[in-house]
C-alpha positions in Angstrom: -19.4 63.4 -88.3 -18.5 61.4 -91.0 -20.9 59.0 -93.2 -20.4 55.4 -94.3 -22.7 54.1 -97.1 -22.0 50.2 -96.4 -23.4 46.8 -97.6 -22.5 44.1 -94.9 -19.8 41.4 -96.6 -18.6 43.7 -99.1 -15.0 45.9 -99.2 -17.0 49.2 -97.2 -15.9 46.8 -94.2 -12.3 47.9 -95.1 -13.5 51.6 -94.4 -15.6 51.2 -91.4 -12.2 49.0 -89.6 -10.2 51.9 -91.1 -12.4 54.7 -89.2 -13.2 52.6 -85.9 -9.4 52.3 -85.4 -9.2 56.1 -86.6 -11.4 57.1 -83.5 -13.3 59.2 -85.4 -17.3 59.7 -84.8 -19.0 58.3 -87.6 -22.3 57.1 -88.7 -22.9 53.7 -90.8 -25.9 54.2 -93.1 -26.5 50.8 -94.9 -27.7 50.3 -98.6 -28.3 46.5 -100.3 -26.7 47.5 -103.6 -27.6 44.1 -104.7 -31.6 43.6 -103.9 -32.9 47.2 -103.7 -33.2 49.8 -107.1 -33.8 52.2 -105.1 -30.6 52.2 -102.7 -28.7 51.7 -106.2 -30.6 54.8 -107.0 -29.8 56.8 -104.0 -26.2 55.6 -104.0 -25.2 56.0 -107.9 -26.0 60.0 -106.8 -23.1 60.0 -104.8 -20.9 57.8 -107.0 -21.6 57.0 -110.5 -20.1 53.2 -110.1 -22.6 52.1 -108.0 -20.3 50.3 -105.4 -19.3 51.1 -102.1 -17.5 52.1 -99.7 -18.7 55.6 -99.9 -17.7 57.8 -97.3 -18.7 61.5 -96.7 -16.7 63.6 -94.6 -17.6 66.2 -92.3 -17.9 69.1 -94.7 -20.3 67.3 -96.8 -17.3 66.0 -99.6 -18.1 62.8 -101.1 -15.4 60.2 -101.0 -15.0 56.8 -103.3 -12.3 54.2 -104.1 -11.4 52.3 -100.9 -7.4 53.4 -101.3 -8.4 57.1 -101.9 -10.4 56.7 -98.2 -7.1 55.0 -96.6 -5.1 57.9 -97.4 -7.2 60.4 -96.6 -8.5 58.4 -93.1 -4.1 57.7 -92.3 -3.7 61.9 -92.8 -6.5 62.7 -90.5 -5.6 60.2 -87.9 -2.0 59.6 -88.2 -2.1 58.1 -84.2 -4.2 54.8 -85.4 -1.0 53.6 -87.8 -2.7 53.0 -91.1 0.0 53.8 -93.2 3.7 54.7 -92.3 4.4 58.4 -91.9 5.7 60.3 -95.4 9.7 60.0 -94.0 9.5 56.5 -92.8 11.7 53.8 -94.8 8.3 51.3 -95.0 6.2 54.1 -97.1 7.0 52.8 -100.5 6.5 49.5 -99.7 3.0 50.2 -98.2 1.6 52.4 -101.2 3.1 49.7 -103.5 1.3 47.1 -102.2 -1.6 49.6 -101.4 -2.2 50.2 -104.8 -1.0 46.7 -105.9 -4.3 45.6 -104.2 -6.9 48.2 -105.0 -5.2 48.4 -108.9 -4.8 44.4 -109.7 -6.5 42.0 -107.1 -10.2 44.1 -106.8 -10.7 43.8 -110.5 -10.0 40.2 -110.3 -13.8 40.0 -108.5 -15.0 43.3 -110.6 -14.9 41.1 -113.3 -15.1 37.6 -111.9 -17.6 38.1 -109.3 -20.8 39.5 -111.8 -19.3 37.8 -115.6 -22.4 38.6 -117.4 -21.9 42.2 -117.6 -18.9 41.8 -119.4 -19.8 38.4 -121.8 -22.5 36.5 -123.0 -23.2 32.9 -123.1 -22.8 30.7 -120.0 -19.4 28.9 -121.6 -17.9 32.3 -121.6 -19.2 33.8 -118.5 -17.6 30.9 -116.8 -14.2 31.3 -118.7 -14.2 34.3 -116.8 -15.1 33.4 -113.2 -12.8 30.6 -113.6 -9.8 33.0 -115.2 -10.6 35.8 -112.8 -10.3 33.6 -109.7 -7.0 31.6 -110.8 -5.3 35.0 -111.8 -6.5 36.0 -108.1 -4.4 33.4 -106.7 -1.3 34.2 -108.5 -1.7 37.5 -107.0 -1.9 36.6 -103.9 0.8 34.4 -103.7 2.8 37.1 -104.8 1.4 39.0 -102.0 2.6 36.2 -99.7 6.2 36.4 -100.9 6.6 39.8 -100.1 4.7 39.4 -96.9 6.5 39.9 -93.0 5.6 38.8 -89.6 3.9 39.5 -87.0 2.1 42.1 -90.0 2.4 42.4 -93.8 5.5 45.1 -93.2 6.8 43.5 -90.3 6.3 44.8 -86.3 3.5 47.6 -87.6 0.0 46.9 -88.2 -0.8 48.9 -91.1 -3.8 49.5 -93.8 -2.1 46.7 -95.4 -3.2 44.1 -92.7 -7.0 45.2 -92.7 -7.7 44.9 -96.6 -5.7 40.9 -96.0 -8.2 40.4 -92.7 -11.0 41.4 -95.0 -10.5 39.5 -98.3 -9.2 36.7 -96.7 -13.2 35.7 -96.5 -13.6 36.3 -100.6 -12.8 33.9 -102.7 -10.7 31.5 -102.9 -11.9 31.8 -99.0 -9.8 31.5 -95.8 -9.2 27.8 -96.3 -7.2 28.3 -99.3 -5.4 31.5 -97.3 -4.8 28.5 -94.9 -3.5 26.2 -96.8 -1.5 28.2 -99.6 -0.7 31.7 -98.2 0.0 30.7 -94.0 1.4 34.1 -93.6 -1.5 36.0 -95.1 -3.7 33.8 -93.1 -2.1 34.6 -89.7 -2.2 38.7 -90.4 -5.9 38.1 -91.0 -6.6 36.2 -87.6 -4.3 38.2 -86.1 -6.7 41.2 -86.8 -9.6 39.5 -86.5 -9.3 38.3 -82.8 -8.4 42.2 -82.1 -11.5 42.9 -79.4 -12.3 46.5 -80.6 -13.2 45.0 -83.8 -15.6 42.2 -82.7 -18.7 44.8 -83.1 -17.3 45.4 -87.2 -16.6 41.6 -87.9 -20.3 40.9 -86.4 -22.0 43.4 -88.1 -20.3 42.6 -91.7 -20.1 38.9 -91.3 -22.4 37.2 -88.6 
């Protein structure tokens, strides 16, 4: 049985889509890493950042780092299609863009999304919001120039496809996605209106 430490509306939703389509019996044990010291407590145990997703596998090993749990989740269920297999011509453009996400666009809101831990004074801390979140947008239309149809790498549904479903929702928000990045915008309502998801896209987003 594997364990999800998970705050609703926040990137453990990648993991918990990633191990529902893995078919894998697993448990969702929820922490407000925002409101409650002693969940941040309890969780900074198992990983010193203080973030989720934190997953721990069956034999008690503590994952972190939402790519890290992709990889390992694609190896033990190869048959859900998370990433392509080690020989197929698609690999390298999955773990580019894999890590293209998890390396450039997260720290976009790591920094941008609480500014006062890295500045003081409100003129700067909203130099950074506002930097953050326009960098974030370059990013993504970069993302949008590489992307395929009907999914990111073309005819498979990949890893790729659940981080664009999930982010879509974070800012600059699904209207801008709309708007500016169509084919990032239909990979993430293409996922979303897949039915064995409904119960993760309820629980994570109302």
């Amino acid at each position: 049985m594997y364990t999800l430490y998970a705050t609703p509306g926040t990137g453990s939703a990648l993991s918990e889509i990633m191990l529902t389509l893995a078919g894998v019996p697993f448990a969702i044990k929820s922490v407000d890493v925002f409101d409650s010291p002693a969940d941040r407590e309890m969780l900074q145990r198992l990983n010193p950042l203080t973030q989720v997703p934190v997953l721990v596998l069956p034999d008690g090993t503590v994952m972190t780092e939402s790519g890290a749990i992709t990889l390992h989740l694609a190896d033990v269920a190869p048959q859900a299609g998370l990433a392509p297999p080690a020989d197929h011509p698609d690999r390298p453009a999955f773990l580019r863009r894999l890590v293209f996400i998890v390396a450039a666009l997260y720290p976009t809101w790591a920094y941008g999304d609480d500014p006062g831990r890295w500045v003081t004074g409100d003129e700067a801390k909203a130099e950074l919001r506002r930097t953050t979140d326009e960098h974030r947008k370059v990013l993504w239309r970069q993302m949008e120039a590489a992307a395929g149809s009907p999914w990111f790498l073309g005819q498979t549904r990949t890893a790729l496809d659940i981080y664009i479903a999930v982010m879509n929702r974070w800012r600059p928000r699904s209207e801008w996605f709309h708007a500016e990045c169509p084919k990032l915008s239909a990979i993430a309502g293409r996922l979303r209106a897949a039915p064995e998801l409904a119960e993760v896209w309820q629980r994570n987003e109302g």
